[in-house]
Chimera marker file (.cmm) of the C-alpha trace (Angstrom):
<marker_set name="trace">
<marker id="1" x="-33.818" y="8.914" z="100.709" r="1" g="1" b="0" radius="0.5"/>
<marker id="2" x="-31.003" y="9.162" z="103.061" r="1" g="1" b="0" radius="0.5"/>
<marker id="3" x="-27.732" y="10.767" z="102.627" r="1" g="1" b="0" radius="0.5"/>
<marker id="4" x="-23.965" y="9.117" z="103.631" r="1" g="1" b="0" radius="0.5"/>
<marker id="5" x="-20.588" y="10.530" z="103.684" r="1" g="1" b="0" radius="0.5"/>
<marker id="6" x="-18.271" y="8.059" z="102.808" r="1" g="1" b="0" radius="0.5"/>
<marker id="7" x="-14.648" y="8.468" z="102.690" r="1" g="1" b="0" radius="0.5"/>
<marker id="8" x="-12.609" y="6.563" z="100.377" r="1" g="1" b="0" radius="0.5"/>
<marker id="9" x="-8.851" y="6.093" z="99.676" r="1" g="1" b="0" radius="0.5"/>
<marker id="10" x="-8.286" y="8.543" z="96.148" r="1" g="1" b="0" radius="0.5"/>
<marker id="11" x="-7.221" y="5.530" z="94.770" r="1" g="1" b="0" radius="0.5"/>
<marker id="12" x="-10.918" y="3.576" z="95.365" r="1" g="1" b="0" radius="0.5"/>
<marker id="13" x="-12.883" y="6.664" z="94.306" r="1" g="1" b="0" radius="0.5"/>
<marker id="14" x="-10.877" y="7.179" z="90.912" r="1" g="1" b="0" radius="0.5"/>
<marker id="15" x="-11.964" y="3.394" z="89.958" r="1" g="1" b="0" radius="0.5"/>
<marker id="16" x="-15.251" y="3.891" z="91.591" r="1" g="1" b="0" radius="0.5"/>
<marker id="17" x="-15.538" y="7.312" z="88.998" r="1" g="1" b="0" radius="0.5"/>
<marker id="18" x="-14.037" y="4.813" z="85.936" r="1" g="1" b="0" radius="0.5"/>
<marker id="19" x="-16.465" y="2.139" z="86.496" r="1" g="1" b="0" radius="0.5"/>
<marker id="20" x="-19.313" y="4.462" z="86.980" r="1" g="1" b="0" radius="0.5"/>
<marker id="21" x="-18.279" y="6.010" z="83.622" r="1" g="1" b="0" radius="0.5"/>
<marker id="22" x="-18.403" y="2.856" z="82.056" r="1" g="1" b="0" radius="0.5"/>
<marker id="23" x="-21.750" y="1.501" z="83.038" r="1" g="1" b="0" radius="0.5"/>
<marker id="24" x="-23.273" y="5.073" z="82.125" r="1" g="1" b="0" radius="0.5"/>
<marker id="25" x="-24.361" y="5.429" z="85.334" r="1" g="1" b="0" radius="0.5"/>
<marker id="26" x="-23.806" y="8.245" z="88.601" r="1" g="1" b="0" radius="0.5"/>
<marker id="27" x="-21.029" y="6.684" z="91.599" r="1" g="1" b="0" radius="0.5"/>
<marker id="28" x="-24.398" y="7.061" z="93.986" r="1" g="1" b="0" radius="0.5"/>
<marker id="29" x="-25.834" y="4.489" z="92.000" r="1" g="1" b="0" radius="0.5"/>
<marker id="30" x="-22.964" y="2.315" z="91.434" r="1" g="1" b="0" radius="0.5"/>
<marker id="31" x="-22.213" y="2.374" z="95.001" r="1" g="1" b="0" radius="0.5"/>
<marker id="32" x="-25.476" y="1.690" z="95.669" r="1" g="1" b="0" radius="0.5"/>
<marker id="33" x="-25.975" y="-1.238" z="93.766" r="1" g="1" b="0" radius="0.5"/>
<marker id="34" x="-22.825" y="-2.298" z="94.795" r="1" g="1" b="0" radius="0.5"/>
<marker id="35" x="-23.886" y="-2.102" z="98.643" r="1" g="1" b="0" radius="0.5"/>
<marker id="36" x="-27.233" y="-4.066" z="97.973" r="1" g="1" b="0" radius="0.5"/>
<marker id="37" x="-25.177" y="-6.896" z="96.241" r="1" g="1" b="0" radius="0.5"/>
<marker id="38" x="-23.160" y="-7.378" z="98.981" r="1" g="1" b="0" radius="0.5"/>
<marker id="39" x="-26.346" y="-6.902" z="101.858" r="1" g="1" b="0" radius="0.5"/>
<marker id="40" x="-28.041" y="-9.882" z="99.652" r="1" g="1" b="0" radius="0.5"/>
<marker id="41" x="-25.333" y="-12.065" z="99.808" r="1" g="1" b="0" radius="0.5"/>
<marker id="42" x="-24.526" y="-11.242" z="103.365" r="1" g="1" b="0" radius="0.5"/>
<marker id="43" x="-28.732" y="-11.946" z="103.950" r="1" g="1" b="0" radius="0.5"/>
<marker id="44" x="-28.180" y="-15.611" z="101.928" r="1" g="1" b="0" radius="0.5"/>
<marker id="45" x="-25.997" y="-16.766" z="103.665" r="1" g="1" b="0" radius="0.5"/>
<marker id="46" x="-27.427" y="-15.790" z="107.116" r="1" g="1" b="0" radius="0.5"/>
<marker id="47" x="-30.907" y="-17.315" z="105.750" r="1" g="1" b="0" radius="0.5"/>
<marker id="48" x="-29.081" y="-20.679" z="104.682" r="1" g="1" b="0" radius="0.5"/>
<marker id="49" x="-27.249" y="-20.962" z="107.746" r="1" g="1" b="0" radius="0.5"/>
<marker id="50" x="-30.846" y="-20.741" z="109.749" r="1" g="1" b="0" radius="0.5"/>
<marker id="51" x="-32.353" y="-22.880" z="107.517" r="1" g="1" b="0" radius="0.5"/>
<marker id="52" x="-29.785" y="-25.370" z="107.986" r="1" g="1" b="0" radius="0.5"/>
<marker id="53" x="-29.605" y="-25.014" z="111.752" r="1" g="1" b="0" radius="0.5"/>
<marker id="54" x="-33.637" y="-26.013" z="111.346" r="1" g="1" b="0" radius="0.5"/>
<marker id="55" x="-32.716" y="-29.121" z="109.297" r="1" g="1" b="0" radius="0.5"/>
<marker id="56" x="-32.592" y="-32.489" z="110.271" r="1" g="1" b="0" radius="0.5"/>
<marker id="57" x="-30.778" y="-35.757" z="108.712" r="1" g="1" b="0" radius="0.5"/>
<marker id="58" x="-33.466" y="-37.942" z="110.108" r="1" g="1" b="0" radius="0.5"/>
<marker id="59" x="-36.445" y="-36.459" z="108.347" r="1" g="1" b="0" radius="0.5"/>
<marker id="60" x="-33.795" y="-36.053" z="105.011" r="1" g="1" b="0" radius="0.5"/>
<marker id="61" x="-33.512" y="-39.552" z="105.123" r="1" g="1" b="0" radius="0.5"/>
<marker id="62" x="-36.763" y="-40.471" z="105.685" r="1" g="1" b="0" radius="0.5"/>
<marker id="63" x="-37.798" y="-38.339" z="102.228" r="1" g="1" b="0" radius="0.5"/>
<marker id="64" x="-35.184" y="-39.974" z="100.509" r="1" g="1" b="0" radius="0.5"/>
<marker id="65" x="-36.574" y="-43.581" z="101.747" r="1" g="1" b="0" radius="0.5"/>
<marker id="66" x="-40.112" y="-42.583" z="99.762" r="1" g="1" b="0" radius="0.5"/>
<marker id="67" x="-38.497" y="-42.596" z="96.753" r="1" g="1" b="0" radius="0.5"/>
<marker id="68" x="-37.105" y="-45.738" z="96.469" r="1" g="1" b="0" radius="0.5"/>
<marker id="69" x="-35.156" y="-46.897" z="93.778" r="1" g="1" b="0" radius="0.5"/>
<marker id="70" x="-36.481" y="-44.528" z="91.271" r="1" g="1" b="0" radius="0.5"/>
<marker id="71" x="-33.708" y="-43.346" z="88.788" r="1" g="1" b="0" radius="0.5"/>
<marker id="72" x="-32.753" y="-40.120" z="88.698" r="1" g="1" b="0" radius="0.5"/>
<marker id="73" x="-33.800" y="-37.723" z="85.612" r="1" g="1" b="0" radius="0.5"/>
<marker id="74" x="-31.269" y="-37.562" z="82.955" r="1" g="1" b="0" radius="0.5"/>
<marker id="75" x="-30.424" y="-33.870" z="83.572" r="1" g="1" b="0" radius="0.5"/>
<marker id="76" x="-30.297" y="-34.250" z="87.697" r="1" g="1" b="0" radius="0.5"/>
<marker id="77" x="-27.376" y="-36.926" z="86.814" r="1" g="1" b="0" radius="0.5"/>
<marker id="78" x="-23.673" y="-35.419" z="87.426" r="1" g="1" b="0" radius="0.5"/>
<marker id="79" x="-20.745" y="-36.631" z="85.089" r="1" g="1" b="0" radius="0.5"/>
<marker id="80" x="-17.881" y="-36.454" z="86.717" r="1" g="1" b="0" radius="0.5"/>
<link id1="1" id2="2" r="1" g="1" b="0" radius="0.2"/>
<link id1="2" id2="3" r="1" g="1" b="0" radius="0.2"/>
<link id1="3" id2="4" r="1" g="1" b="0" radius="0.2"/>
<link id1="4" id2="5" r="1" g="1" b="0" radius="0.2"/>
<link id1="5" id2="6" r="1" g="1" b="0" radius="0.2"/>
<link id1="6" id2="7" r="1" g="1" b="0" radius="0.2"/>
<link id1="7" id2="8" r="1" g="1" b="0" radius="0.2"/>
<link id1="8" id2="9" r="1" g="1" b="0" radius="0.2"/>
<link id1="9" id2="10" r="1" g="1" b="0" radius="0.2"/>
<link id1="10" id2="11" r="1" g="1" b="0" radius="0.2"/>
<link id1="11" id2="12" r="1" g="1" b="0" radius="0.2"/>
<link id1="12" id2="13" r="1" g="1" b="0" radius="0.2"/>
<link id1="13" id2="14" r="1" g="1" b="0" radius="0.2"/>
<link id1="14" id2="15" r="1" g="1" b="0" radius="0.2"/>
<link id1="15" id2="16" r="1" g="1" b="0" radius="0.2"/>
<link id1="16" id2="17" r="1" g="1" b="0" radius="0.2"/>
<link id1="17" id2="18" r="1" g="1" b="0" radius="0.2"/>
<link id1="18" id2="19" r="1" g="1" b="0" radius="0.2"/>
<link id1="19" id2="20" r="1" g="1" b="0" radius="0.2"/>
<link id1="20" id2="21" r="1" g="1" b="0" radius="0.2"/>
<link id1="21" id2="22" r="1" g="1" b="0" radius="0.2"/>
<link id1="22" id2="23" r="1" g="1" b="0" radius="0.2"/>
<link id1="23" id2="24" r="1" g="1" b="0" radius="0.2"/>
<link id1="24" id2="25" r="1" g="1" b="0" radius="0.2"/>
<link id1="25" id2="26" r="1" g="1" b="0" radius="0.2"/>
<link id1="26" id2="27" r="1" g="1" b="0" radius="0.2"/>
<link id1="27" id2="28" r="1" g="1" b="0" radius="0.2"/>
<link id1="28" id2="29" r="1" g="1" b="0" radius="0.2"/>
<link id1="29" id2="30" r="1" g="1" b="0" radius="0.2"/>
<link id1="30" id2="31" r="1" g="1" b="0" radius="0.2"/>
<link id1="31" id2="32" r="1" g="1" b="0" radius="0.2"/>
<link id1="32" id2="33" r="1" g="1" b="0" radius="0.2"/>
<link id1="33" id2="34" r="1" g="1" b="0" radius="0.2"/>
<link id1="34" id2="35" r="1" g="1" b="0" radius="0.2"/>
<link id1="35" id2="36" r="1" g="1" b="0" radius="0.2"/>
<link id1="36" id2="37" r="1" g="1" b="0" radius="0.2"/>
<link id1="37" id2="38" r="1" g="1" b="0" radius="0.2"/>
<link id1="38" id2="39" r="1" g="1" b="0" radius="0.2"/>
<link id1="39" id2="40" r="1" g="1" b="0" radius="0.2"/>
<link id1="40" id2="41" r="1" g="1" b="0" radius="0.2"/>
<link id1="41" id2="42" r="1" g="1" b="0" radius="0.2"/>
<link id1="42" id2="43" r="1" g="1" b="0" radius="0.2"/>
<link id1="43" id2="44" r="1" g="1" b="0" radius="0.2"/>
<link id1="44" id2="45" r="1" g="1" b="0" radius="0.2"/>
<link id1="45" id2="46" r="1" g="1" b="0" radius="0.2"/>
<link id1="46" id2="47" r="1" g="1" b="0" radius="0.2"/>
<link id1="47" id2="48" r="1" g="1" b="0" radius="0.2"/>
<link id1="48" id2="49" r="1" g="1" b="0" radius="0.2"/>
<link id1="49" id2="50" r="1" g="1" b="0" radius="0.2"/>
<link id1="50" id2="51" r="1" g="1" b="0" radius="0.2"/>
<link id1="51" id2="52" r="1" g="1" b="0" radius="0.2"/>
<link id1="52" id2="53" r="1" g="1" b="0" radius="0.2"/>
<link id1="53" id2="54" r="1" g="1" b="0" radius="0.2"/>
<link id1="54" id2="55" r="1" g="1" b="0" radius="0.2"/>
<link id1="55" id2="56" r="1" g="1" b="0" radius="0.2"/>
<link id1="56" id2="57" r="1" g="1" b="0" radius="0.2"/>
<link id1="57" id2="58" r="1" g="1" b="0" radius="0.2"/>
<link id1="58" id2="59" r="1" g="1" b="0" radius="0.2"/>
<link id1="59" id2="60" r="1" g="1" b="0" radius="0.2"/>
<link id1="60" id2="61" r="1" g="1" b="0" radius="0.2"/>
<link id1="61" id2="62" r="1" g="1" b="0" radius="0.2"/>
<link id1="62" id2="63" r="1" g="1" b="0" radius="0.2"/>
<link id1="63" id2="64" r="1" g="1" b="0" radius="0.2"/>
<link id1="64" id2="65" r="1" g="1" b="0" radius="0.2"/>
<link id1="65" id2="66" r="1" g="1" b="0" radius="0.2"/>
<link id1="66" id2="67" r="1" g="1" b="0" radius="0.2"/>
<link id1="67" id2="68" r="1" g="1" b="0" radius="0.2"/>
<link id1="68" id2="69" r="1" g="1" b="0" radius="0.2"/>
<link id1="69" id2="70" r="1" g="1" b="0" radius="0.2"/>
<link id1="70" id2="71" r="1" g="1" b="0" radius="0.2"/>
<link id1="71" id2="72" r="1" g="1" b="0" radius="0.2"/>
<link id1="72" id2="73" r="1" g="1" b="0" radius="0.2"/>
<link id1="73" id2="74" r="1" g="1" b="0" radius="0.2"/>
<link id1="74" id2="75" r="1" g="1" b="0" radius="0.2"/>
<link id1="75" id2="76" r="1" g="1" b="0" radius="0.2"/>
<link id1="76" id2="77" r="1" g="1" b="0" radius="0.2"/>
<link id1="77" id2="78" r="1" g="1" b="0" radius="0.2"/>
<link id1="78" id2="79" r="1" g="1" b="0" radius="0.2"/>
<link id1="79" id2="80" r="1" g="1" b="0" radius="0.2"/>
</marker_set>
């Protein structure tokens, strides 16, 4: 385990104490938590965007083509 000083306004670390309090748990692990929430959606998005760099409409379309007319399932329809 590493250890990292972090300075925060007086402001940020009296809510970070609060909402520690409140979820029964120590500000290390809130802030902890809180960093590896933010690192997974950071991650997503870099992973989607790669994927997405890799796609291609051609070989989308030509997926969609083997499925012909088939209707979709009741629960894959959107009601707008």
């Amino acid at each position: 385990m590493s250890t990292i000083s972090v300075r925060l306004s007086e402001s940020l670390h009296q809510r970070v104490r609060e909402l520690a309090k409140a979820e029964h748990v120590s500000i290390n692990q809130l802030i902890s938590t809180a960093l590896a929430e933010k690192m997974s959606a950071l991650l997503t998005v870099a992973y989607m965007e790669e994927r997405a760099a890799r796609g291609s409409r051609d070989k989308f379309e030509r997926a969609m083509a083997k499925l012909g007319d088939t209707e979709p399932d009741d629960g894959d329809v959107r009601v707008v």
